[in-house]
C-alpha positions in Angstrom: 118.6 104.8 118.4 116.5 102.3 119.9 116.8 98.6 120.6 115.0 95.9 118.2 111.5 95.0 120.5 108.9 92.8 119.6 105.3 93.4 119.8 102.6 91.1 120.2 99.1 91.5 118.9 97.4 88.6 120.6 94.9 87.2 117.9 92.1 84.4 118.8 93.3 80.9 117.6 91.3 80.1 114.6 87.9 78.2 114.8 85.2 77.1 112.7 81.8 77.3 113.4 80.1 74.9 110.7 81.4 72.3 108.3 81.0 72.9 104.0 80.8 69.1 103.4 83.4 67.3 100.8 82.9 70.2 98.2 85.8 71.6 96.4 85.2 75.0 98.4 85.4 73.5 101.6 86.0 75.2 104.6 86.9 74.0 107.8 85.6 70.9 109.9 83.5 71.4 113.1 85.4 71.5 116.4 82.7 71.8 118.7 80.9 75.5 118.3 77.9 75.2 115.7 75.8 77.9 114.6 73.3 76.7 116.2 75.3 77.4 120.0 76.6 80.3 118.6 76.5 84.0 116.9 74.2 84.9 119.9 76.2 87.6 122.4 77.5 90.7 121.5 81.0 88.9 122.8 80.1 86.3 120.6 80.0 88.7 117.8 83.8 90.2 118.8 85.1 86.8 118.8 83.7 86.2 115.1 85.1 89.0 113.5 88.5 88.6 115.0 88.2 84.8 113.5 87.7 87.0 110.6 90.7 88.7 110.8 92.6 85.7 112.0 91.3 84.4 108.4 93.1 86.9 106.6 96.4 86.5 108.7 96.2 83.1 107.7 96.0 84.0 104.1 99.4 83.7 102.9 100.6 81.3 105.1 100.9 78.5 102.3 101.3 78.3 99.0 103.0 81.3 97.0 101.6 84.7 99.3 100.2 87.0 96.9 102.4 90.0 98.2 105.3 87.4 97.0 103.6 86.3 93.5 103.4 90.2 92.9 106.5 91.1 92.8 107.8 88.2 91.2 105.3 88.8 88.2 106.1 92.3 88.2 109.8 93.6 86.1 111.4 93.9 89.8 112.0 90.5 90.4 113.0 87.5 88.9 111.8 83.9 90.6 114.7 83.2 92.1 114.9 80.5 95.2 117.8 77.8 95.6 119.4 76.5 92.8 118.2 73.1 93.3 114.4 73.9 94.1 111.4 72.9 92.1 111.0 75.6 89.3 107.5 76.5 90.5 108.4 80.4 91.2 110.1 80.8 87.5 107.0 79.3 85.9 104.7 82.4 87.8 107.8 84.4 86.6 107.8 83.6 82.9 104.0 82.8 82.8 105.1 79.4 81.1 103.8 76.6 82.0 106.6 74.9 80.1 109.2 76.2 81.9 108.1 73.2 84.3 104.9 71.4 83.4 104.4 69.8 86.6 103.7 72.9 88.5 100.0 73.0 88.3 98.8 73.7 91.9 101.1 76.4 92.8 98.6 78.4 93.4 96.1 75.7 94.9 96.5 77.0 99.0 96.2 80.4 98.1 92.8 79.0 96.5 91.9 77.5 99.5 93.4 80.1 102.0 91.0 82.5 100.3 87.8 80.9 100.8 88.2 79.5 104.5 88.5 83.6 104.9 85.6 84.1 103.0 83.6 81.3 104.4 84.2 82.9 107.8 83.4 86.7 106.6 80.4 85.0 105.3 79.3 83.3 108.1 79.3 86.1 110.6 77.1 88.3 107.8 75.0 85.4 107.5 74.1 85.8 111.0 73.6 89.0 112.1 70.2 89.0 112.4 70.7 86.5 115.0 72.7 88.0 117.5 71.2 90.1 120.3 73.4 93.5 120.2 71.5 95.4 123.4 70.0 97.9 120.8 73.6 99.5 120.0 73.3 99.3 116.3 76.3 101.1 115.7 78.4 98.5 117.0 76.4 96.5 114.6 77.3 98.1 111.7 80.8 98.6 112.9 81.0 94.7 113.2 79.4 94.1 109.5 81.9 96.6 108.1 84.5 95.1 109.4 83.6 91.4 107.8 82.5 92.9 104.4 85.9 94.9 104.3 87.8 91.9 104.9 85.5 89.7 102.1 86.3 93.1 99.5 89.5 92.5 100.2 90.1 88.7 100.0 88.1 88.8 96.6 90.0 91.9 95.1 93.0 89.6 95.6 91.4 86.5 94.1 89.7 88.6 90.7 93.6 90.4 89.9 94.8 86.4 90.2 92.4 84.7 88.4 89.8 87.3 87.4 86.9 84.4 87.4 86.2 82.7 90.5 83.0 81.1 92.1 81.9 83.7 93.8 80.2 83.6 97.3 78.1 85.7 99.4 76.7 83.5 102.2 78.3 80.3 103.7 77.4 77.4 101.0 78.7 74.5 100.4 78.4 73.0 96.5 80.2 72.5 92.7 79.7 76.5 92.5 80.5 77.7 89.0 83.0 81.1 88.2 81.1 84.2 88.3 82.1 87.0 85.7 84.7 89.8 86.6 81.8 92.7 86.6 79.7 89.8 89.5 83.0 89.6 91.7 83.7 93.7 91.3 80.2 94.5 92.3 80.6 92.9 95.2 83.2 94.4 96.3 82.5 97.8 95.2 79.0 97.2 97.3 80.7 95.7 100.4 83.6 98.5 100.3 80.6 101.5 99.8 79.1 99.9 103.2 82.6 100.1 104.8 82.9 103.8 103.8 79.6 104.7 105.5 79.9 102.6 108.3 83.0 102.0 110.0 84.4 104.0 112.9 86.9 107.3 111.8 88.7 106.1 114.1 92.5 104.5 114.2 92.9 101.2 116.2 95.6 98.9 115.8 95.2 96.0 113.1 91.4 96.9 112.6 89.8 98.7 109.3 87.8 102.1 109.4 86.3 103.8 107.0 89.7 105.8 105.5 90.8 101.7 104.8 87.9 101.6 102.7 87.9 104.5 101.4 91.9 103.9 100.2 91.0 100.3 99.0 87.9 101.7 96.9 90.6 103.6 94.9 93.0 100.8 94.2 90.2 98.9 93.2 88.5 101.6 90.7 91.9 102.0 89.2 92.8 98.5 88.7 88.9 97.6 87.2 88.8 101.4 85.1 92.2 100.5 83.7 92.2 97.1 82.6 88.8 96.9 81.6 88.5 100.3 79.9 85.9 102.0 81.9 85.1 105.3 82.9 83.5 104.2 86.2 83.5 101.1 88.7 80.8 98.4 87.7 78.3 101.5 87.0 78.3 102.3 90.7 81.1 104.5 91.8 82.4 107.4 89.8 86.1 108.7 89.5 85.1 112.0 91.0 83.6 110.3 93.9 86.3 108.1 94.3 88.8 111.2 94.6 86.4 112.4 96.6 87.2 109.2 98.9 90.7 110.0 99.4 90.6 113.7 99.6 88.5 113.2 103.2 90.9 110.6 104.0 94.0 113.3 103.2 91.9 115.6 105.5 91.0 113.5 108.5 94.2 114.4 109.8 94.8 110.6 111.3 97.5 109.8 108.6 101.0 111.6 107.9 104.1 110.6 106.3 107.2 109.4 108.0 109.6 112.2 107.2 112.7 109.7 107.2 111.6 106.8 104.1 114.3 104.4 106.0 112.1 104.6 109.5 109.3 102.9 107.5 110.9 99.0 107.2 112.7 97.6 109.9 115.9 96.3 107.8 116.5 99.6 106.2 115.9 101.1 109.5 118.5 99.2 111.7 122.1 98.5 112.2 124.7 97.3 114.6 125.2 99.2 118.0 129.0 100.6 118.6 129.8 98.2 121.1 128.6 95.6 118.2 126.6 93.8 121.0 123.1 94.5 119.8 121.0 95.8 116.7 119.6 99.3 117.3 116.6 100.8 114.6 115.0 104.2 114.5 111.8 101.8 112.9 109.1 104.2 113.1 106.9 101.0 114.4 103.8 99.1 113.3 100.5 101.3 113.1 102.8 104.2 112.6 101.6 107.3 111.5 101.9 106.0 107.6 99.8 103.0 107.5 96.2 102.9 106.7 95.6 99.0 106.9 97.9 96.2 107.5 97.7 92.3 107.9 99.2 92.0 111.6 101.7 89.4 112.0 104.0 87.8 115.2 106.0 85.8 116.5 103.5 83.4 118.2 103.3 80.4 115.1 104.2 77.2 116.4 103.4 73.7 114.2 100.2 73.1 116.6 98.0 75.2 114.7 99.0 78.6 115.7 99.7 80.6 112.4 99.7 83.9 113.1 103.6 85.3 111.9 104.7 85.9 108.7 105.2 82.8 107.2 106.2 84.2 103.6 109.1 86.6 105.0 111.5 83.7 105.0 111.3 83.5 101.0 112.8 86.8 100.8 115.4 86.3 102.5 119.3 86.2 102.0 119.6 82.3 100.6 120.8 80.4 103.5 123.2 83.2 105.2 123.1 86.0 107.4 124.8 89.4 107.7 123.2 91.7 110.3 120.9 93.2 110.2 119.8 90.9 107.4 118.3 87.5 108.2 118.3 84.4 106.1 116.0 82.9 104.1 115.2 81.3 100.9 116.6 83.6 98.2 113.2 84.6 96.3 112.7 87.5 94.2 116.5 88.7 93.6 116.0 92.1 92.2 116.4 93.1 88.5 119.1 94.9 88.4 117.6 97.6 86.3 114.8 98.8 89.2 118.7 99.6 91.2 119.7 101.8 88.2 116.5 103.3 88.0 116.5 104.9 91.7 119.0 108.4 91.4 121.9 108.4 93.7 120.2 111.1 95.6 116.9 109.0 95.9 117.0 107.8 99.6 114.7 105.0 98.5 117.5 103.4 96.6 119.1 101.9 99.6 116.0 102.0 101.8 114.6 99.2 99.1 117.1 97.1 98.1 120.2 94.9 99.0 123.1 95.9 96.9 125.3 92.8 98.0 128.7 93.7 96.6 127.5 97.6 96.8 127.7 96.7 100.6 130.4 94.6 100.8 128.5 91.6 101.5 130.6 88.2 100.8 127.5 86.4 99.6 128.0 82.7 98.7 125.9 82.6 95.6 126.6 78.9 95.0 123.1 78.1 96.4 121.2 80.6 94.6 118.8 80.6 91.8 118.7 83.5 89.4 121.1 85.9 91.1 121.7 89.3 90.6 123.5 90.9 93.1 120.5 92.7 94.5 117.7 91.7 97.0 114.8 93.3 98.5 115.6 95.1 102.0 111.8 96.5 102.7 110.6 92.8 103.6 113.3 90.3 105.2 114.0 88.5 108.3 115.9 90.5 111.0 119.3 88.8 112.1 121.2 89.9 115.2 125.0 91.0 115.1 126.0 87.8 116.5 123.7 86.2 113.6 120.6 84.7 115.6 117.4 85.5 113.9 115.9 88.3 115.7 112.4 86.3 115.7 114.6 83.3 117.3 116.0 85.7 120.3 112.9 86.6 121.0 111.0 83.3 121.7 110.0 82.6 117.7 109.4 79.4 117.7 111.0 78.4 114.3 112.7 81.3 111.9 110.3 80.6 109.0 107.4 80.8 110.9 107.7 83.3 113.2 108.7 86.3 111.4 106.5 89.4 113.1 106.7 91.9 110.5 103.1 93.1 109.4 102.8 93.5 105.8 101.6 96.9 105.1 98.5 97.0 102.6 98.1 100.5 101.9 100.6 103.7 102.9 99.4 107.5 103.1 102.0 107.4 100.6 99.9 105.7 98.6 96.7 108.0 98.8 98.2 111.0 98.1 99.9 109.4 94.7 96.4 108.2 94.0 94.6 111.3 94.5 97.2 113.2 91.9 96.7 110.4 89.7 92.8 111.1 89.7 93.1 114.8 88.8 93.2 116.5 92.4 93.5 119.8 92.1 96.3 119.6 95.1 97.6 116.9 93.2 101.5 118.8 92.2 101.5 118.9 96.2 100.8 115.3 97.0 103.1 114.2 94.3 106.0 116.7 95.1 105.6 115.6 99.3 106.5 112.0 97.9 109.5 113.4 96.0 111.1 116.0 98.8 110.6 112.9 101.3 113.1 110.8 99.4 115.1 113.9 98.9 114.1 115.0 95.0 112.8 118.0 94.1 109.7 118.9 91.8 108.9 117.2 88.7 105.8 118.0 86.5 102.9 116.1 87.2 101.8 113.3 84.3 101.1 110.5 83.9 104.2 108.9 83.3 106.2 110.3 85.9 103.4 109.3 88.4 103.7 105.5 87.3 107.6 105.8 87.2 107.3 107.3 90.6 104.8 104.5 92.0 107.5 101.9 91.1 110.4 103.5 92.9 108.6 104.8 96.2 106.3 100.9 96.5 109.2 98.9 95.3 108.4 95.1 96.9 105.0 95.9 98.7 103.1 93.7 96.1 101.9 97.1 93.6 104.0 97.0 90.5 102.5 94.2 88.5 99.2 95.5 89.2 100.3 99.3 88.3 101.8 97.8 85.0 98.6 95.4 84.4 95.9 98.1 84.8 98.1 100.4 81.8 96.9 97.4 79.5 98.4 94.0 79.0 100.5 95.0 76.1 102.5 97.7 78.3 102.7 95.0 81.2 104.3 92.5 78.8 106.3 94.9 77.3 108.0 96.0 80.6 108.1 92.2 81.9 110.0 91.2 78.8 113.3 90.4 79.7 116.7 88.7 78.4 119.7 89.1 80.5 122.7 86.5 82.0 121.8 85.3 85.5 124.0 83.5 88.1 122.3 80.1 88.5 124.5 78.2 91.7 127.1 80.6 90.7 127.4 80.0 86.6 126.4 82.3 84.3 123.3 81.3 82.5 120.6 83.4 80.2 117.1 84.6 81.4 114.2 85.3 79.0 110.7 86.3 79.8 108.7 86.7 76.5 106.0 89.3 76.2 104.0 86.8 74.3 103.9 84.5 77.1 102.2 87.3 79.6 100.0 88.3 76.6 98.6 85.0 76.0 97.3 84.6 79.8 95.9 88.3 79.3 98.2 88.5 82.6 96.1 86.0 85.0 97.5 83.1 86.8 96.5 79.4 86.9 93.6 78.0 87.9 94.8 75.1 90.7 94.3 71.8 88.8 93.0 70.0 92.2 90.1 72.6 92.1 89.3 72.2 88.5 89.6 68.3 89.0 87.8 68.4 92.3 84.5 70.6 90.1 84.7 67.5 87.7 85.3 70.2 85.1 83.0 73.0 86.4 85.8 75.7 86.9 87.3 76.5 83.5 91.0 76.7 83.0 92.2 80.3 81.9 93.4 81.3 79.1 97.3 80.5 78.2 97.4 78.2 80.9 95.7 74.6 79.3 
């Protein structure tokens, strides 16, 4: 066993290099580099595209983070949060605006988030052509990639939320109108293509290469082939080429599974030393062998602008209490109890997931708690000492809901190979069975089915499931969303009901903010089952 160490990624503090004007897109304001003193140097260039990735570290650090709003749409989790918050979360989890009709904006930082991250992307691309790169035009290329993955992958989340958005390509400022799902997936497709063919092979810590794209491309061809009923991606990318994709990132030999599914998530993978002094994990680490791209996070975040942790950790923790190695936190996304049956008792990635409170003897005051269930997500939630300290605290955190460090992993190996059986790989009974003998099951037979059922149990609160549900149709996503069971609300027994009709009238898409559509004077259009 090893003790609980924290490790920095130093990031650039966040700059703008241009201001939007008052538009309902805006940006950032202008603190002191322009674009006409800038985007000249090759050094110039590096310091861009970390902004750029700075961007997308900042992207869920308000509002409801989409890895968050996944799994609380998805039939894992209910809303929960403390018994006397706003209802805000149980509104995204009924998709009833009625539920409380003042929560029209709980989406509105995401919104913005997402295009200060574009706007950035966007300026860097707009300027290539000005910068002086010594003749080494594969730096070039790598630096382009880079931006264009990171724009792929702020719209992909921004289309699965809202599926029409305003959709920009080059810094602008303006009362820009929503583009059409087929616009916003061809840009992506396009920017991720680019990616594929010109980003390094290589594996460096918190950057994107070419097997990133390459994984992403998939997700994004299943999602758009499944919900929109297409054989191939916006008429540009094929599912054989596609499987292609992730059959060269299965052979690169840079990726591997973990061979212990605990060693993957730093709660699962820790607990208290003998002596009872200290917490001691066998974590296999960030950048592990396992992951393909993730958002890096630490424990720098002060409230002086500096928002690089994990800001959205907090929500999933324990409400208001501790028990090591389990930090506190806000009580979102109590698990349905049905995902803990689900697992077999053999499964490893039963108790590698999920918080079994009275399974674990926990003495969990649920008098604060919204929505409780007895079960909580363990993959993604604060760290807490034996002696109760936040582990982020002991360390020099700043503040325990800022300064969570744990990165949020984007896409696992685990995830290719499941995708490549899913596509039709020939080798797919071996990716599929490696997934099972890793959580210590044996062989099952290769359809379909099984491969959805197994998607749920082995990505299980890393922000897949509703998605996964969604693309199968919006009739099987409300199905499995619809819900009635008794709940503890502040420690009295109250019902719970999701209705599938509810999810089928918003064809499964969120809110538009209502500041955005007030701010376009009516340009952006509200979605359906949300007026």
């Amino acid at each position: 066993m090893k003790n609980i160490k924290i490790y920095l990624l130093t990031i650039l503090g966040a700059f703008s290099l241009t201001n939007c004007s008052d538009s309902f897109l805006d940006s950032e304001p202008t603190i002191g580099l322009t674009d006409g003193n800038y985007y000249q140097t090759i050094d110039d260039a590096e310091e861009a595209i970390i902004g750029c990735y700075d961007g997308i570290q900042q992207l869920y650090a308000s509002g409801v983070a989409f890895p968050v709003a996944s799994e609380v749409l998805s039939d894992n989790c209910y809303g929960g949060t403390g018994n006397n918050d706003s209802y805000g979360y149980q509104v995204i989890d009924e998709f009833d605006l009625n539920r409380s009709s003042g929560e029209v904006n709980i989406f509105d930082n995401n919104w913005i988030n997402s295009y200060k991250a574009i706007f950035r992307c966007n300026m860097l691309l707009s300027k290539m052509d000005d910068i002086d790169w010594e003749g080494d035009e594969d730096y070039r290329a790598n630096i382009e990639a880079q931006a264009r993955f990171l724009r792929a992958y702020v719209y992909f989340d921004m289309v699965r939320l809202f599926e029409r958005v305003p959709l920009l390509t080059e810094p602008q400022d303006g009362n820009i109108p929503q583009s059409e799902p087929d616009e916003i997936y061809s840009v992506i497709t396009e920017d991720l293509l680019y990616v594929a063919e010109n980003a390094p092979e290589t594996v460096e810590a918190g950057r994107v290469n070419r097997w990133a794209a390459k994984s992403l491309l998939a997700r994004v061809f299943l999602f758009y082939t499944g919900y929109y009923s297409s054989d191939d991606l916006v008429g540009l990318v094929s599912k054989a080429e596609v499987l292609a994709g992730l059959e060269e990132v299965i052979a690169s030999g840079y990726y591997s599974l973990i061979s212990e599914y605990p060693d993957l998530w730093p709660a699962a993978s820790s607990e208290i030393s003998e002596d009872g002094e200290t917490l001691e994990t066998t974590y296999a680490g960030k950048d592990n062998a396992e992951t393909i791209f993730a958002i890096k996070y630490n424990i720098t975040s002060d409230y002086d602008g500096n928002t690089d942790g994990n800001h959205w950790l907090v929500m999933l923790g324990l409400r208001a209490q501790a028990f090591s190695p389990y930090g506190r936190g806000w009580g979102a996304c109590t698990v349905n109890p049905e995902l803990y049956a689900a697992y077999t008792a053999n499964d490893t990635r039963k108790e590698s997931s999920i918080i079994a409170i009275a399974e674990e003897g926990l003495e969990f005051d649920n008098s604060d708690q919204r929505e409780y269930t007895g079960y909580t997500n363990k993959k993604y939630t604060p760290l807490a000492n034996p002696d109760g300290t936040d582990v982020a605290v002991a360390n020099g955190a700043t503040d325990f809901q800022i300064g969570q460090f744990q990165d949020f992993v984007v896409i696992r190996y685990a995830d290719v190979l499941l995708m490549a059986a899913e596509l039709g790989s020939a080798n797919g009974q071996t990716y599929y069975d490696m997934i099972r003998q890793r959580a210590g099951l044996g062989t099952k037979a290769l359809t379909q089915a099984n491969i959805m059922a197994e998607r749920r149990l082995e990505f299980a609160f890393e922000g897949l499931r509703y998605w996964d549900l969604l693309r199968q149709g919006v009739d099987v996503a409300a199905a499995a969303i619809d819900d009635n069971l008794t709940v503890m609300n502040g420690g009295v027994s109250e019902s719970k009901s999701i209705e599938a009709s509810d999810v089928t009238k918003t064809r499964g898409f969120q809110m538009i903010p209502q500041n955005q559509i007030t701010q376009s004077d009516g340009v952006l259009e509200q979605n359906a089952g949300w007026e």
